[in-house]
Structure formats: C-alpha cells, structure tokens
VEXFILO-230043 format. One record per residue: x negated, y, z negated of N, C-alpha, C in turn. Coordinates in steps of 0.02 Angstrom, whole numbers, padded with zeros to 5 digits, always signed. Each point is the difference from the previous one (the first is absolute). Example, Ala and Ser with C-alpha at 12.3 -4.5 7.8 and 13.67 -1.06 7.14 Angstrom:
-00660-00284-00390+00045+00059+00000-00045+00060+00000;+00018+00053+00036-00042+00059-00003+00039+00055-00037;
// end
This chain:
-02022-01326+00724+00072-00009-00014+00022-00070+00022;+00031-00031-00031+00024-00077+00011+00064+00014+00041;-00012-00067+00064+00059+00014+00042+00100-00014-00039;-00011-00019-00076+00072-00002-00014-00006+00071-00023;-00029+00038-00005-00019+00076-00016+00035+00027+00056;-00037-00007+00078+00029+00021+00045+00042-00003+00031;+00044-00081-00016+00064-00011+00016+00053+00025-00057;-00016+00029-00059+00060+00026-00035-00010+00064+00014;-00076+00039+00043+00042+00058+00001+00026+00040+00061;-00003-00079+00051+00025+00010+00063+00086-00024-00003;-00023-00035-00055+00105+00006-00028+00029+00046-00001;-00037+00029-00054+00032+00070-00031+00013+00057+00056;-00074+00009+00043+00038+00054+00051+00045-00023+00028;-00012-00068+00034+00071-00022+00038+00053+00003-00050;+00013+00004-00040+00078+00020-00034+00004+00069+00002;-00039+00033-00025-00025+00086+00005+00040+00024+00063;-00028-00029+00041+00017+00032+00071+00074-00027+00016;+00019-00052-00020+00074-00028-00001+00056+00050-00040;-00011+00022-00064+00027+00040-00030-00006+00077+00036;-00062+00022+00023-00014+00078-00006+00046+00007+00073;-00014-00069+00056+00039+00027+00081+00076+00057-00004;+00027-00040-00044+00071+00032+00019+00017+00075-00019;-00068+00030-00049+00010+00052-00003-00041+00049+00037;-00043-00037+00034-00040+00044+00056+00035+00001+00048;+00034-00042+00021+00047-00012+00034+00046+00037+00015;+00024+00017-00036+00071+00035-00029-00020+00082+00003;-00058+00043-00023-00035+00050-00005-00009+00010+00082;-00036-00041+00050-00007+00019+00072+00042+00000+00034;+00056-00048-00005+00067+00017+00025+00048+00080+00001;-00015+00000-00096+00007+00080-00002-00021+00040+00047;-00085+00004+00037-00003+00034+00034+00012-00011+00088;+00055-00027+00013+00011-00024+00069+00057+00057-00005;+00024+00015+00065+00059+00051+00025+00036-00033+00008;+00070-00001+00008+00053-00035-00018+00031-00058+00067;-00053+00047+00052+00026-00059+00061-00057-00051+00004;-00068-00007-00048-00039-00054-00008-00004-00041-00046;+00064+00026-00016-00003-00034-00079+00011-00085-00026;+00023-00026+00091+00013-00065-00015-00059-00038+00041;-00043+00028+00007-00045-00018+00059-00044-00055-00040;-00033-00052+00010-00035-00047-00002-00076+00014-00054;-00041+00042+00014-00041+00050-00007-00002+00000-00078;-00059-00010-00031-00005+00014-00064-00023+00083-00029;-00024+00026+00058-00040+00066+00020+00039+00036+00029;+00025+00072-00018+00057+00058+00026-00045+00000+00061;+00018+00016+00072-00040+00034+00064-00016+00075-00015;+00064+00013-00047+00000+00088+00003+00021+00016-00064;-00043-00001-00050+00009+00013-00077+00024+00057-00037;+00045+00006-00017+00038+00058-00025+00014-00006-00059;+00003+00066-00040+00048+00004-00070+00067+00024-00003;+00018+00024+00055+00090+00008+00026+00011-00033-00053;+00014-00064+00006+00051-00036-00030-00016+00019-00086;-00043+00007-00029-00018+00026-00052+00046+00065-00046;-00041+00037+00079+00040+00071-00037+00069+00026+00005;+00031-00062+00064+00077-00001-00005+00014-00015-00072;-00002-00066-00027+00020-00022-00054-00012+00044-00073;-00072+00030+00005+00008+00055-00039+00014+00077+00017;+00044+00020+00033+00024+00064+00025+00051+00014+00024;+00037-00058+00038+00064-00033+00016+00056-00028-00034;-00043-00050-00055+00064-00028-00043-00012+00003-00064;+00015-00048-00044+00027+00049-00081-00060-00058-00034;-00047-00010+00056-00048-00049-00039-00035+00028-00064;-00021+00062+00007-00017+00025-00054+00027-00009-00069;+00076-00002+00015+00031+00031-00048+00008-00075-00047;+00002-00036+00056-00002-00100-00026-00055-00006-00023;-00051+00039+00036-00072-00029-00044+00016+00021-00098;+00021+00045-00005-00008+00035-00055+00053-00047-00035;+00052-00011+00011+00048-00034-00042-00039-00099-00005;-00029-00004+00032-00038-00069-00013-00039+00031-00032;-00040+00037-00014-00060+00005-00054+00033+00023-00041;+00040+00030-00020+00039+00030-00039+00023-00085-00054;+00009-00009+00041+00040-00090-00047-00055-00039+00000;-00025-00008+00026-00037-00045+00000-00062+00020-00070;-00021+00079-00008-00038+00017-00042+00041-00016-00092;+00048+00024+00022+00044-00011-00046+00001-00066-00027;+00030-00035+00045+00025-00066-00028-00070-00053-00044;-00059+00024+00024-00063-00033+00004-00019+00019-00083;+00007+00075-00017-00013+00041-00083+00055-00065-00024;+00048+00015+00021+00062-00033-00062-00017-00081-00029;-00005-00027+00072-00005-00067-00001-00078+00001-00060;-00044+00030+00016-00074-00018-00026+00010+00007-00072;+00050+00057-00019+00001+00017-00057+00051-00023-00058;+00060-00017+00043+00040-00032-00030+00002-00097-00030;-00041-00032+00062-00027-00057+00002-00045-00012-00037;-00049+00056-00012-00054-00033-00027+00028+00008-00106;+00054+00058+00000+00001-00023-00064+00070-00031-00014;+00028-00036+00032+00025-00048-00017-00048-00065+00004;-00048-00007+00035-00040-00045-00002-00037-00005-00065;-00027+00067-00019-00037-00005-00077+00042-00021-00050;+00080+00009+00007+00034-00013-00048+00017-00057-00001;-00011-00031+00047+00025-00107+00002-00073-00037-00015;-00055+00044+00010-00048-00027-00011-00024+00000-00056;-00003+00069-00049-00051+00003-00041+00069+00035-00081;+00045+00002+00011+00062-00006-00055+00024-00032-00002;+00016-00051-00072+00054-00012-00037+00060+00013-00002;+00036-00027+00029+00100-00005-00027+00051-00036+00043;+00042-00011-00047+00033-00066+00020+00050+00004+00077;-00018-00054+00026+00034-00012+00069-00051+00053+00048;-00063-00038-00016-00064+00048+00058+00013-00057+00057;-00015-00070-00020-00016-00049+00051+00079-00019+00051;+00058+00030-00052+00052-00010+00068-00006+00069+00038;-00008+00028-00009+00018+00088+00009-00071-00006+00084;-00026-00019-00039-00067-00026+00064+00021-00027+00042;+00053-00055-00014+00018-00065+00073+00052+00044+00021;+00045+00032-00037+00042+00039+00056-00019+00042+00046;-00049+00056-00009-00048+00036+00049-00027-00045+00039;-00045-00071-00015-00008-00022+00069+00046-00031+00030;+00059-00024-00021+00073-00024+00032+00005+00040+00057;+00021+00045+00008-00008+00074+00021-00048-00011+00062;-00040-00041+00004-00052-00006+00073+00029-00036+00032;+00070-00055-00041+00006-00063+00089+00076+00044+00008;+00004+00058-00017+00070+00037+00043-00031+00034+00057;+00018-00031+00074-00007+00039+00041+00014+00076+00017;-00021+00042+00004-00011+00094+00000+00093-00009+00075;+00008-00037+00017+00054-00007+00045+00071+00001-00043;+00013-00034-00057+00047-00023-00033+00004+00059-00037;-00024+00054-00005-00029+00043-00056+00018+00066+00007;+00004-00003+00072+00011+00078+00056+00063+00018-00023;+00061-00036+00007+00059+00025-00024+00017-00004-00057;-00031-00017-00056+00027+00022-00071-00066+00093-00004;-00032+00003+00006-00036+00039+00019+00036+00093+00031;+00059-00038+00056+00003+00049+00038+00067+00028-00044;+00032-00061-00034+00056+00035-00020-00029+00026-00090;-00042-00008+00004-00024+00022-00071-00024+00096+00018;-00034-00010+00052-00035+00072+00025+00059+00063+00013;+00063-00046+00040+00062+00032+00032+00038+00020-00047;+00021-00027-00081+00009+00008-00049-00038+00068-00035;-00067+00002-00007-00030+00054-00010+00002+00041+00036;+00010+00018+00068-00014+00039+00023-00054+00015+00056;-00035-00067-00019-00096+00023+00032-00003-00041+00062;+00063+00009+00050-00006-00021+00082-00036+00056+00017;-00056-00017+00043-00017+00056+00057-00026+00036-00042;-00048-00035-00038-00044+00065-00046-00059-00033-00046;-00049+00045-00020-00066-00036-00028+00022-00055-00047;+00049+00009-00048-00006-00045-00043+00038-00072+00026;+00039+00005+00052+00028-00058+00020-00065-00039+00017;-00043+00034+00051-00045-00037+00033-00066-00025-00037;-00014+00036-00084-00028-00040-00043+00027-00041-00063;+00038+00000+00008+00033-00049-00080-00024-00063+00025;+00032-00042+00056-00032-00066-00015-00072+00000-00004;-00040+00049+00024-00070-00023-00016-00033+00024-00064;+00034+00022-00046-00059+00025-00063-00009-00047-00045;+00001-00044+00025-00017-00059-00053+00009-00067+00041;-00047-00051-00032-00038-00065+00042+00006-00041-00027;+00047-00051+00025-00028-00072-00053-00063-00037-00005;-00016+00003+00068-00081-00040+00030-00052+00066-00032;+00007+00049-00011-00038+00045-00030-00002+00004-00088;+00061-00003-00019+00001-00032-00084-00056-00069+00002;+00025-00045+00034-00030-00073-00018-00069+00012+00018;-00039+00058+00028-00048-00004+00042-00039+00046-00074;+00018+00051-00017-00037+00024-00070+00005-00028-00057;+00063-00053-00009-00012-00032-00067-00056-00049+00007;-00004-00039+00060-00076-00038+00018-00055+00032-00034;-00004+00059+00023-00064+00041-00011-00011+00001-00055;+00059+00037-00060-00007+00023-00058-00005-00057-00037;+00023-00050+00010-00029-00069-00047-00069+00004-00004;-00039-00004+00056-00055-00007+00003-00061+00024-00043;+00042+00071-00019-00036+00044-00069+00014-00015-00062;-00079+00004-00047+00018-00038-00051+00033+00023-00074;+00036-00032-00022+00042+00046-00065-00034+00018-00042;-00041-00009-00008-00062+00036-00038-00015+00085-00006;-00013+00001+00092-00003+00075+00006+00054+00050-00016;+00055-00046+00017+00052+00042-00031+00036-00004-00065;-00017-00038-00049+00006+00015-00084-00064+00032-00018;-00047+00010+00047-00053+00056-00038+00018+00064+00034;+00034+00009+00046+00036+00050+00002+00056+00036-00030;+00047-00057-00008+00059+00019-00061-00026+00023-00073;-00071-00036-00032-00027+00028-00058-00019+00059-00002;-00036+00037+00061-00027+00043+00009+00066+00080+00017;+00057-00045-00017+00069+00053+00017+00013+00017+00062;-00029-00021+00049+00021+00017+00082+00087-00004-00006;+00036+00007+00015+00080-00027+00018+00001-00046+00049;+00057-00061+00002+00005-00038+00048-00001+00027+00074;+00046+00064+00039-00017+00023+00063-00079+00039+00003;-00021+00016-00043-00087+00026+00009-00028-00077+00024;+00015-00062-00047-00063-00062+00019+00053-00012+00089;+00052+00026-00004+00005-00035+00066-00051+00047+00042;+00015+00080-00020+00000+00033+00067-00068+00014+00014;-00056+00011-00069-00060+00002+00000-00060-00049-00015;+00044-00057-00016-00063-00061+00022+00008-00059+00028;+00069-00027+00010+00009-00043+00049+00008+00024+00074;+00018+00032+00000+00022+00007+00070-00060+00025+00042;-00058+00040-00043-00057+00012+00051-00037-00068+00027;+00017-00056-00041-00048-00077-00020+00053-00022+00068;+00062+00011+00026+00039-00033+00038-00004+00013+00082;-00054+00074+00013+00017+00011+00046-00008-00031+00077;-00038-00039-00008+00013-00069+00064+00042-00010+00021;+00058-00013-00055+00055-00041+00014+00064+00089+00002;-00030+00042-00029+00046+00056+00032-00017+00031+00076;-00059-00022+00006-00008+00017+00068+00010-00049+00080;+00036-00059-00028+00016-00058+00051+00077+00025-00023;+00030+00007-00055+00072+00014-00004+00025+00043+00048;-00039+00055-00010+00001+00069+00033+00019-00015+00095;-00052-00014+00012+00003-00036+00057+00025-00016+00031;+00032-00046-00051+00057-00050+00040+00080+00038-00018;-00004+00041-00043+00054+00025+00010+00014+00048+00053;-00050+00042+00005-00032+00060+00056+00022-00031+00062;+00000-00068+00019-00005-00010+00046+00074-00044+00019;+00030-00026-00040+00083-00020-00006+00050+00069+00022;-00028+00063-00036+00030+00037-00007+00009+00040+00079;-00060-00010+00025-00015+00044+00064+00026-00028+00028;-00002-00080+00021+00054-00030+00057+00056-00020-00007;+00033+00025-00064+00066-00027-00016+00043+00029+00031;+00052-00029+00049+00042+00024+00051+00055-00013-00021;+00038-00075-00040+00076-00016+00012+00021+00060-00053;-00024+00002-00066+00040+00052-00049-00006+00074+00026;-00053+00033+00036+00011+00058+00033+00039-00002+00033;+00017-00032+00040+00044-00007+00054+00064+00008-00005;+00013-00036-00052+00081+00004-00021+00008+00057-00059;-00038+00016-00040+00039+00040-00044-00003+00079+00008;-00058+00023+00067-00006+00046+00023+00036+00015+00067;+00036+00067-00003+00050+00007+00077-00014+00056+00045;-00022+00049-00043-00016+00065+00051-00106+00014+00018;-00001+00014+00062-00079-00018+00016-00049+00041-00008;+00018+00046-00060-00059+00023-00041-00044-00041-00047;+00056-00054-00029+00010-00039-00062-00046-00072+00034;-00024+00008+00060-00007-00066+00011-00082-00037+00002;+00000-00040-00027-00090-00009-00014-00027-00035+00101;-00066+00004-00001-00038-00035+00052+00018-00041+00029;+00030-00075-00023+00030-00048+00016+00059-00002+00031;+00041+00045-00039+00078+00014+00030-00006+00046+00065;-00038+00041+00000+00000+00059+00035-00041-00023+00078;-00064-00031-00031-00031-00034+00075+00070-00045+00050;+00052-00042-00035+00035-00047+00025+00038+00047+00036;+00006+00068-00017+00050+00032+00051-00036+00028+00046;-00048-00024+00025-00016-00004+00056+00022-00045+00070;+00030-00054-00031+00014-00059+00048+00084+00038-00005;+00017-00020+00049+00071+00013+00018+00039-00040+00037;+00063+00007+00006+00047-00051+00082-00037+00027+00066;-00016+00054-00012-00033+00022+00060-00088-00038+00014;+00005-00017-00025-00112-00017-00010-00025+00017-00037;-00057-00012-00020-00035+00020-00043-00075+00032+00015;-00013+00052-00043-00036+00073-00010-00064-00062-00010;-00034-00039+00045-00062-00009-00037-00066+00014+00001;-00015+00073+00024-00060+00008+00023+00011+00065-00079;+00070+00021-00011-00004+00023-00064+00013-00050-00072;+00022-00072+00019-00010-00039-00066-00072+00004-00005;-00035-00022+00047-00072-00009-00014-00051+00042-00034;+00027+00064+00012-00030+00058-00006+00016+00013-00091;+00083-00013-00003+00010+00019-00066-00044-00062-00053;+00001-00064+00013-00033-00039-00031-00057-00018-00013;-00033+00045+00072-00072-00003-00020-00009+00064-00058;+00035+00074-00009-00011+00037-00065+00026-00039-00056;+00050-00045+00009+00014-00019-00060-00035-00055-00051;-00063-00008+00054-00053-00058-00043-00038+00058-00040;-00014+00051+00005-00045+00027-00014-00024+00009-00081;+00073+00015-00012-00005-00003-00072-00019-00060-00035;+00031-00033+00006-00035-00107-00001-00068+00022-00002;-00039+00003+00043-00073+00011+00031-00031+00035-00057;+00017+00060-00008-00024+00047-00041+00009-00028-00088;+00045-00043-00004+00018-00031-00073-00069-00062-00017;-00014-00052+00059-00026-00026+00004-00066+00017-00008;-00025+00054+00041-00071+00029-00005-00020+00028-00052;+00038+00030-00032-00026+00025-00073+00014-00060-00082;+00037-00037+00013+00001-00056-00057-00016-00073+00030;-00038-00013+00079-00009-00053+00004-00027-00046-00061;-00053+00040-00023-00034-00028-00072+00049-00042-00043;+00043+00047-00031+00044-00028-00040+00030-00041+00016;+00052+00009+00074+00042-00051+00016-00028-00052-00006;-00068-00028+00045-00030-00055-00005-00003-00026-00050;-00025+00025-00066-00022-00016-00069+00080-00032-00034;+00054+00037+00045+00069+00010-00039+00010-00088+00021;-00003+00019+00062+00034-00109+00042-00041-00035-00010;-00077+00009-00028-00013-00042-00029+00008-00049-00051;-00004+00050-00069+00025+00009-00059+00085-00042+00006;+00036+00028+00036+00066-00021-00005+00022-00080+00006;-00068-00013+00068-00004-00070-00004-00017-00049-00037;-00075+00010-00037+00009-00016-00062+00035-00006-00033;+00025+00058-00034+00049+00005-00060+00082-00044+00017;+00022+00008+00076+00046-00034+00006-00009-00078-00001;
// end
C-alpha cells in the first residue's frame, strides 16, 4: 500500500471519527443519571436505561414518534411522485411556455422557507387545517430542488426509447410510470433521502401551525423539554438518541442507492 494510500485513509477515519463523536456522545450521556449528567466523563460510572424508559413511558414521545413518521413518510411518497412527473413533463414534452414555467419553479429556491411561513399560515387558517395532518403537510408535497433534480435525470434518457414506445401504444403516464422512472431510480433514491430527512428535522413550520401536544412532531415535542425552570437533559438525550434511529435504519437498507443517488447528482448537476 503506498503511503498517500495510508494518509488518505488516515484522513478519512480522522473525519469518520470527527463526525460519528457527537453521536456516541450524545447516546452515553443518555445513559448517565441525572445528577452525572454534567460530569466531565465520556463513560456513565453507573449506566442506566431510566432515562430511556422515562421518555418512552412517561411522556407522549411515542405519540411524537408516530406523527414524525407519519409526515415525514408521507411527505417523502408525494414529493417523489409528484416531482418526478413534473420533471418528466419539462423534460421529455412539448408545449408552449415549458422553459419559463421551469425558471419560475426554480425562482422559487432563492425565497427563503422564512418569508413563506406566513402566507402559508394564513392560507392553512383559511382552510381550516391548523393543528392537523394536512396543515403540517401541504408545504411539503412538492419540491422545487426535487422538480429540477428529475428533470436532470429524465433528459438524460434518450427520445428514442420513448417514440418506440409511443408506436408500440404504451400511453404517455405508462412511458412515465413503467419505463422511465425504473431507469431513474438513483436519483429517486437521493431525492427520497433528502426529503426523509428535511422532513424529520423540520421544527419552525411544526411549531407554529401545530397547538395541542398530541399534534406535535419530535422536534417540537423534544424542545419542551427545556423550560424557565431548566432543562430535562438526561431526557433530551435520551429522546434524541431514539430519534436517530429511524435515520440509521433508512440509511442501512438504501446506503447502495443513496450513494449511487449523490453521486449521479453530482455529475448530472
């Protein structure tokens, strides 16, 4: 092995281990008791799951876990599905005002998600959908960075395959749904992803358009832990170390793809 061999992959752990600390970190703390919890010590003296089974048996973490997967599963179908065929449709159809209709969706990326919250809230408050599933998914079922991210893709396929498909009588949603989109899935599986993962830590729009604390996802719900009085952190820790899990478990079964997905994306972008 050549020593620039061994110095890139004494890089890599050293970043490895830079990234992975704060969540080992964060996981052993979980198991400290609440009067060691500020102690110096990277290692509990006296390792417990207390703090664990408070948070699941004690408070309504459960009930937050479910309303984050709940949206977050959600919002992830819509976005994949809704994005990717508006993407086939800027990419691979004909009709007039495609190329402005395009710059306004990415216009749409330099508005900060801040400026956005209150036309949003009085749009939801108007309907009806404060403090309820659909308030807490409308802004996410659809992506601008996720449109621009499948029309990339679908260029890429050649028009060929699909006028020997139109001869052959497929219908336009069959060539989307049964032969582009299986050719795309790299780039649906880095979409996925990254929405999966916007969605799970998104705190300011939960926060505000949800009021009663059934309704409230992971993010909102962990913060009411801190109080005027102090803060619960031997149960933040506890709740945040379950709340990677799902992350973890997303990761381990499509690492493949994702990788293939940010690859691909880089390229193509």
């Amino acid at each position: 092995m050549k020593l620039r061999q061994v110095f890139s992959y004494l890089l890599l752990l050293a970043i490895g281990a830079v990234i992975i600390f704060p969540f080992v970190w964060m996981f052993l703390t979980a198991l400290k008791t609440p009067r060691e919890i500020f102690d110096l010590s990277i290692l509990p003296q006296q390792p417990t799951f207390a703090n664990f089974r408070e948070v699941l048996f004690d408070t309504r973490f459960p009930r937050w876990f479910g309303v984050s997967t709940l949206i977050a599963s959600v919002t992830t179908l819509s976005v994949l599905f809704f994005d990717s065929l508006v993407g086939y449709t800027l990419a691979k159809l004909r009709f007039r005002g495609k190329r402005i209709f395009f710059i306004l969706i990415l216009s749409t990326l330099m508005v900060p998600t801040e400026m956005l919250v209150i036309p949003w809230y009085v749009m939801s408050a108007e309907l009806g959908w404060t403090d309820s599933y659909w308030g807490l998914l409308f802004p996410g079922i659809v992506s601008a960075f996720g449109v621009f991210l499948m029309r990339q893709f679908f260029e890429t396929l050649p028009n060929d395959l699909l006028d020997a498909s139109r001869l052959d009588g497929v219908s336009e949603f069959g060539i989307f749904w049964r032969i582009c989109l299986p050719l795309v899935r790299p780039a649906l599986a880095a979409l996925g992803i990254f929405t999966f993962l916007t969605s799970w830590n998104s705190f300011l729009w939960p926060l505000i358009i949800v009021q009663s604390p059934s309704m409230r996802t992971i993010p909102v719900g962990v913060a009411l832990f801190s109080g005027e009085a102090g803060s619960a952190w031997h149960l933040i820790m506890a709740a945040s170390s379950l709340s990677v899990i799902p992350v973890l478990i997303v990761f381990l079964f499509f690492q493949r793809q994702i990788i293939e997905g940010v690859v691909l994306t880089g390229v193509k972008g």
